[in-house]
C-alpha positions in Angstrom: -21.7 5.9 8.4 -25.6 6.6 6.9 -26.7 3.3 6.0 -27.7 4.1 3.1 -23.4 3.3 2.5 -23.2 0.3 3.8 -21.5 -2.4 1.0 -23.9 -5.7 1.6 -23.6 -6.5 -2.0 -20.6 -5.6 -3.6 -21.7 -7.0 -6.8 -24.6 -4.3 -7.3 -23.3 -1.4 -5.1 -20.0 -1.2 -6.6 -21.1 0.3 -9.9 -23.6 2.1 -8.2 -21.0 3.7 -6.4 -18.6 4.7 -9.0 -21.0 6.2 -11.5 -20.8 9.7 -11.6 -24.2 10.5 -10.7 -23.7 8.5 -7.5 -20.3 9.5 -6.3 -21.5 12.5 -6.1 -24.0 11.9 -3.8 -21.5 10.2 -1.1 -20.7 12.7 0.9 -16.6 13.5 0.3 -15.9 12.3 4.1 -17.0 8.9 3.0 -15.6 8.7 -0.5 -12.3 7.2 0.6 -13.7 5.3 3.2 -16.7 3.8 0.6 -13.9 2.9 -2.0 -11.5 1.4 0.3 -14.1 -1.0 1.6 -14.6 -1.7 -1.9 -11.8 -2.5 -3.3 -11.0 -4.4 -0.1 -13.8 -6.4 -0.3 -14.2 -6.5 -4.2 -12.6 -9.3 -6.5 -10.7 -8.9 -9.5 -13.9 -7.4 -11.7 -14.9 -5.0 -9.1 -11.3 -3.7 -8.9 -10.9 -3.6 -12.7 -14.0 -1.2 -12.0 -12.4 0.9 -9.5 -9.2 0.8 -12.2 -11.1 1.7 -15.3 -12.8 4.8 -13.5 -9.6 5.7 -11.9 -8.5 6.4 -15.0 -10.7 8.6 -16.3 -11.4 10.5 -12.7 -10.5 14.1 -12.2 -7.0 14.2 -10.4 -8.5 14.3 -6.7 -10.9 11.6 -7.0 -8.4 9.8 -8.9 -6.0 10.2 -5.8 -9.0 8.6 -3.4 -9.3 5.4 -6.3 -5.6 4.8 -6.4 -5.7 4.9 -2.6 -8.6 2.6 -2.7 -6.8 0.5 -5.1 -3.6 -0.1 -2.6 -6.8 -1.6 0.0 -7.0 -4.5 -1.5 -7.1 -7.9 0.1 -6.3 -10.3 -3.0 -2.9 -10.7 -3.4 -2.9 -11.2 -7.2 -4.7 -7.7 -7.2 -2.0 -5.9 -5.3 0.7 -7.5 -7.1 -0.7 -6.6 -10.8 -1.1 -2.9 -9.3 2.7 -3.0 -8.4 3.6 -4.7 -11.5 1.4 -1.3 -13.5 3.2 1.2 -11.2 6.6 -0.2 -12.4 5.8 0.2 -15.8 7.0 3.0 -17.1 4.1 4.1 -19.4 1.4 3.2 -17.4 1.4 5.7 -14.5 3.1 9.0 -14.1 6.2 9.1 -12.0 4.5 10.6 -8.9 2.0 8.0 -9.0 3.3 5.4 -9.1 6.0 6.6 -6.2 2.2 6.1 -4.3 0.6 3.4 -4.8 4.1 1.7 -3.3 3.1 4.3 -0.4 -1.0 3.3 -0.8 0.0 -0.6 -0.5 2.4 -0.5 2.2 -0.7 1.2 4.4 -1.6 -1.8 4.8 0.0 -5.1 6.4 -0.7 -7.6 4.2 -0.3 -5.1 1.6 3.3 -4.0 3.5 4.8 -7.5 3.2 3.5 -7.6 -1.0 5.0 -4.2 -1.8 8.6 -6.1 0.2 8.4 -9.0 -1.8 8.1 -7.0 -5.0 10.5 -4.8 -4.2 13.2 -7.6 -3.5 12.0 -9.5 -6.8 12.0 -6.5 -8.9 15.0 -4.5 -7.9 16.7 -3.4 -11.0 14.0 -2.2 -12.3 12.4 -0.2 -10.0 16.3 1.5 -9.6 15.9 2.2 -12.7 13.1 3.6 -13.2 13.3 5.7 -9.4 17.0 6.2 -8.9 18.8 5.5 -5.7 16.8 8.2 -3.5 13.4 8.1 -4.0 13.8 3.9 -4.1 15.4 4.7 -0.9 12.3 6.4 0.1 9.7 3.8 -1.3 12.0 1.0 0.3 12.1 3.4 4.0 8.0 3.7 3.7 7.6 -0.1 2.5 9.8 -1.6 5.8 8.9 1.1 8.3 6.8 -1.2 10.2 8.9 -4.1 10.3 10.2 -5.2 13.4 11.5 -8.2 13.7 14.7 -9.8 13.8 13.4 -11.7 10.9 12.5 -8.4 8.9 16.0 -6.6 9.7 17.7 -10.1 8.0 15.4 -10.3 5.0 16.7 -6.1 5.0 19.8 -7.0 4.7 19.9 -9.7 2.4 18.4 -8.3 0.5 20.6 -5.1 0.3 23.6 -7.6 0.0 22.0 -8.9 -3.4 22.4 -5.5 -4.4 25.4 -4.4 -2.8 26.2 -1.8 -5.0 23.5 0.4 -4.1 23.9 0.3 0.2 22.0 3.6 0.3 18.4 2.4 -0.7 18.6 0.0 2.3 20.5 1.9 4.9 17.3 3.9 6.3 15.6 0.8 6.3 18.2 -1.0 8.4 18.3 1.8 11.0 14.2 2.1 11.1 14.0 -1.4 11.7 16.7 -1.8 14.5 15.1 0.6 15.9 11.7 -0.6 15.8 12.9 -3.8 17.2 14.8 -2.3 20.3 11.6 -0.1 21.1 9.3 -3.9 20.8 12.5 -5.7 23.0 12.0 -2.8 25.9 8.6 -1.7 25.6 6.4 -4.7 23.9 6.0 -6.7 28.0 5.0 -3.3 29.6 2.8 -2.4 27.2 0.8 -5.7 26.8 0.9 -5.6 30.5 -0.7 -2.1 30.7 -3.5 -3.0 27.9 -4.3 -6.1 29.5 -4.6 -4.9 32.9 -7.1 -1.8 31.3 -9.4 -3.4 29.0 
Protein backbone atom coordinates (compact mmCIF):
# COMPACT_ATOMS: atom_id res chain seq x y z
CA UNK A 1 0.00 0.00 0.00
CA UNK A 2 1.23 3.82 -1.17
CA UNK A 3 2.23 5.30 1.96
CA UNK A 4 0.60 7.96 1.48
CA UNK A 5 -2.44 5.28 3.21
CA UNK A 6 -0.80 4.33 5.96
CA UNK A 7 -3.20 5.03 9.34
CA UNK A 8 -0.31 6.41 12.01
CA UNK A 9 -2.87 8.66 13.46
CA UNK A 10 -6.20 7.55 13.45
CA UNK A 11 -7.35 10.56 15.21
CA UNK A 12 -6.56 12.95 12.12
CA UNK A 13 -6.62 10.46 9.25
CA UNK A 14 -9.87 9.07 9.91
CA UNK A 15 -11.91 12.13 8.89
CA UNK A 16 -9.52 12.80 6.33
CA UNK A 17 -10.36 9.58 4.97
CA UNK A 18 -14.02 9.64 4.97
CA UNK A 19 -14.61 13.06 3.50
CA UNK A 20 -15.80 12.94 0.23
CA UNK A 21 -13.10 14.79 -1.38
CA UNK A 22 -10.67 12.22 0.04
CA UNK A 23 -12.33 8.89 -0.52
CA UNK A 24 -12.25 9.62 -3.69
CA UNK A 25 -8.78 9.85 -4.03
CA UNK A 26 -8.05 6.23 -2.34
CA UNK A 27 -7.89 4.25 -4.96
CA UNK A 28 -11.12 1.67 -4.83
CA UNK A 29 -8.59 -1.48 -4.28
CA UNK A 30 -7.77 0.16 -0.96
CA UNK A 31 -11.07 1.52 0.10
CA UNK A 32 -12.03 -1.61 2.02
CA UNK A 33 -8.80 -2.35 3.07
CA UNK A 34 -8.24 1.69 4.39
CA UNK A 35 -11.71 1.37 6.31
CA UNK A 36 -11.28 -1.91 7.80
CA UNK A 37 -8.00 -0.79 9.38
CA UNK A 38 -9.95 1.95 10.56
CA UNK A 39 -12.55 0.81 12.20
CA UNK A 40 -10.33 -1.90 13.52
CA UNK A 41 -8.06 0.33 14.91
CA UNK A 42 -10.55 3.23 15.69
CA UNK A 43 -12.44 3.74 19.10
CA UNK A 44 -15.87 4.40 19.71
CA UNK A 45 -15.77 8.18 17.99
CA UNK A 46 -13.99 7.14 15.06
CA UNK A 47 -16.59 4.34 14.42
CA UNK A 48 -19.49 6.66 15.14
CA UNK A 49 -17.59 8.40 12.10
CA UNK A 50 -17.44 5.45 9.93
CA UNK A 51 -21.43 4.93 11.10
CA UNK A 52 -22.63 8.42 10.48
CA UNK A 53 -21.11 8.45 6.87
CA UNK A 54 -22.26 4.94 6.24
CA UNK A 55 -25.40 6.28 6.42
CA UNK A 56 -25.47 8.72 4.09
CA UNK A 57 -22.94 6.77 1.45
CA UNK A 58 -24.14 5.74 -1.89
CA UNK A 59 -25.19 1.97 -1.73
CA UNK A 60 -21.60 0.48 -2.73
CA UNK A 61 -19.56 2.50 -0.51
CA UNK A 62 -22.03 1.99 2.01
CA UNK A 63 -21.52 -1.81 1.53
CA UNK A 64 -17.40 -1.31 2.05
CA UNK A 65 -18.40 0.96 5.55
CA UNK A 66 -20.76 -1.62 6.95
CA UNK A 67 -17.97 -4.19 6.10
CA UNK A 68 -15.58 -2.00 7.77
CA UNK A 69 -17.93 -1.60 10.59
CA UNK A 70 -18.04 -5.65 11.30
CA UNK A 71 -13.71 -5.00 11.67
CA UNK A 72 -13.93 -3.82 14.69
CA UNK A 73 -11.74 -4.81 17.66
CA UNK A 74 -13.84 -3.25 20.67
CA UNK A 75 -16.28 -5.45 21.85
CA UNK A 76 -18.77 -2.87 22.95
CA UNK A 77 -18.56 -1.64 19.27
CA UNK A 78 -19.51 -4.87 17.71
CA UNK A 79 -22.11 -5.61 20.10
CA UNK A 80 -23.98 -2.06 19.62
CA UNK A 81 -23.67 -2.89 15.68
CA UNK A 82 -25.50 -6.26 16.34
CA UNK A 83 -27.84 -4.76 18.81
CA UNK A 84 -28.69 -1.88 15.45
CA UNK A 85 -28.94 -4.75 12.92
CA UNK A 86 -31.63 -6.42 15.21
CA UNK A 87 -33.57 -3.50 15.29
CA UNK A 88 -36.08 -3.52 13.05
CA UNK A 89 -36.12 0.16 11.90
CA UNK A 90 -32.69 0.68 11.85
CA UNK A 91 -31.33 -1.32 8.87
CA UNK A 92 -33.05 -2.87 5.94
CA UNK A 93 -33.53 -6.54 6.10
CA UNK A 94 -30.66 -7.39 3.78
CA UNK A 95 -28.42 -5.52 5.75
CA UNK A 96 -28.68 -6.31 8.55
CA UNK A 97 -28.66 -10.32 7.33
CA UNK A 98 -24.76 -8.81 6.74
CA UNK A 99 -23.36 -7.27 9.13
CA UNK A 100 -24.09 -10.81 11.20
CA UNK A 101 -22.08 -12.14 7.92
CA UNK A 102 -19.46 -8.82 8.20
CA UNK A 103 -18.85 -9.68 12.10
CA UNK A 104 -18.46 -13.26 11.96
CA UNK A 105 -15.38 -12.56 9.30
CA UNK A 106 -13.70 -12.16 11.94
CA UNK A 107 -12.71 -14.32 15.19
CA UNK A 108 -13.09 -12.28 17.84
CA UNK A 109 -15.94 -10.82 16.02
CA UNK A 110 -17.26 -14.78 15.34
CA UNK A 111 -17.52 -15.63 19.05
CA UNK A 112 -19.58 -11.86 19.57
CA UNK A 113 -22.03 -12.45 16.77
CA UNK A 114 -22.46 -16.32 18.92
CA UNK A 115 -22.98 -14.79 22.09
CA UNK A 116 -25.54 -12.44 20.70
CA UNK A 117 -27.20 -14.81 18.87
CA UNK A 118 -27.71 -17.21 21.93
CA UNK A 119 -28.66 -14.02 24.20
CA UNK A 120 -30.98 -12.67 21.68
CA UNK A 121 -32.84 -15.55 20.10
CA UNK A 122 -36.42 -14.70 19.99
CA UNK A 123 -35.86 -11.80 18.55
CA UNK A 124 -33.78 -12.30 15.94
CA UNK A 125 -36.41 -15.42 14.96
CA UNK A 126 -38.58 -13.04 14.75
CA UNK A 127 -37.45 -10.65 12.90
CA UNK A 128 -35.52 -13.46 10.31
CA UNK A 129 -37.65 -16.49 10.42
CA UNK A 130 -36.39 -19.98 10.80
CA UNK A 131 -34.26 -20.12 7.41
CA UNK A 132 -32.38 -17.20 7.02
CA UNK A 133 -31.58 -17.43 11.13
CA UNK A 134 -30.60 -20.78 10.04
CA UNK A 135 -28.34 -19.23 7.68
CA UNK A 136 -26.92 -16.32 9.86
CA UNK A 137 -26.49 -19.01 12.77
CA UNK A 138 -24.61 -21.66 9.81
CA UNK A 139 -22.25 -18.46 8.71
CA UNK A 140 -21.80 -17.37 12.53
CA UNK A 141 -20.46 -21.14 13.77
CA UNK A 142 -18.88 -22.24 10.62
CA UNK A 143 -15.53 -21.98 12.02
CA UNK A 144 -16.04 -23.53 15.22
CA UNK A 145 -14.38 -26.59 15.92
CA UNK A 146 -14.20 -27.70 19.06
CA UNK A 147 -15.87 -30.07 21.18
CA UNK A 148 -16.58 -27.09 23.32
CA UNK A 149 -18.20 -25.09 20.33
CA UNK A 150 -20.46 -28.27 19.10
CA UNK A 151 -21.88 -28.29 23.11
CA UNK A 152 -22.33 -24.54 23.44
CA UNK A 153 -24.38 -25.56 19.64
CA UNK A 154 -26.42 -27.60 21.12
CA UNK A 155 -27.29 -26.05 24.22
CA UNK A 156 -28.11 -23.71 22.95
CA UNK A 157 -30.51 -25.23 20.28
CA UNK A 158 -32.06 -27.19 23.35
CA UNK A 159 -33.02 -23.69 24.86
CA UNK A 160 -34.88 -23.32 21.85
CA UNK A 161 -36.04 -26.69 21.11
CA UNK A 162 -38.81 -25.80 19.14
CA UNK A 163 -37.02 -24.43 16.34
CA UNK A 164 -34.20 -27.61 15.72
CA UNK A 165 -33.72 -26.39 12.20
CA UNK A 166 -31.78 -23.02 12.79
CA UNK A 167 -29.15 -25.22 14.57
CA UNK A 168 -29.06 -28.47 12.66
CA UNK A 169 -26.51 -27.01 9.83
CA UNK A 170 -24.55 -25.76 12.53
CA UNK A 171 -24.32 -29.05 14.35
CA UNK A 172 -23.30 -31.02 11.17
CA UNK A 173 -20.65 -28.03 10.10
CA UNK A 174 -19.11 -28.30 13.32
CA UNK A 175 -18.83 -32.09 13.68
CA UNK A 176 -17.34 -31.95 10.86
CA UNK A 177 -14.96 -29.39 11.41
CA UNK A 178 -13.81 -31.16 14.42
CA UNK A 179 -13.37 -34.68 12.76
CA UNK A 180 -11.20 -32.94 9.91
CA UNK A 181 -9.00 -30.98 13.16
CA UNK A 182 -9.04 -34.81 15.08
CA UNK A 183 -7.45 -36.44 11.63
CA UNK A 184 -5.62 -33.78 9.97
CA UNK A 185 -4.68 -30.96 12.80
CA UNK A 186 -0.96 -33.40 13.87
CA UNK A 187 -0.02 -33.85 10.11
CA UNK A 188 -0.58 -30.62 9.26
CA UNK A 189 1.33 -28.81 12.16
CA UNK A 190 3.89 -31.44 11.34
CA UNK A 191 4.18 -30.47 7.65
CA UNK A 192 4.17 -26.50 8.47
CA UNK A 193 6.70 -26.87 11.02
CA UNK A 194 8.96 -29.09 9.20
CA UNK A 195 8.64 -26.22 5.99
CA UNK A 196 8.99 -22.90 7.51
Amino acid sequence: MPAAYELSSLQTVIPLVLSNASSRRIPMDYRETVYCTAAGHGDEHQVAYIWHHATSADSVEKQRMMKALGCSRNATIINRYLELAAENDTFSYADAYNVFAYVSKYDSGRRLAWQFIAEHFEPLFLKFGTSNLANIVSHVTRGFNTVEDLDEVRNVSARFAEQPMVFDSSIHTTTANIAYMTQNEEPLTNFLNSNT
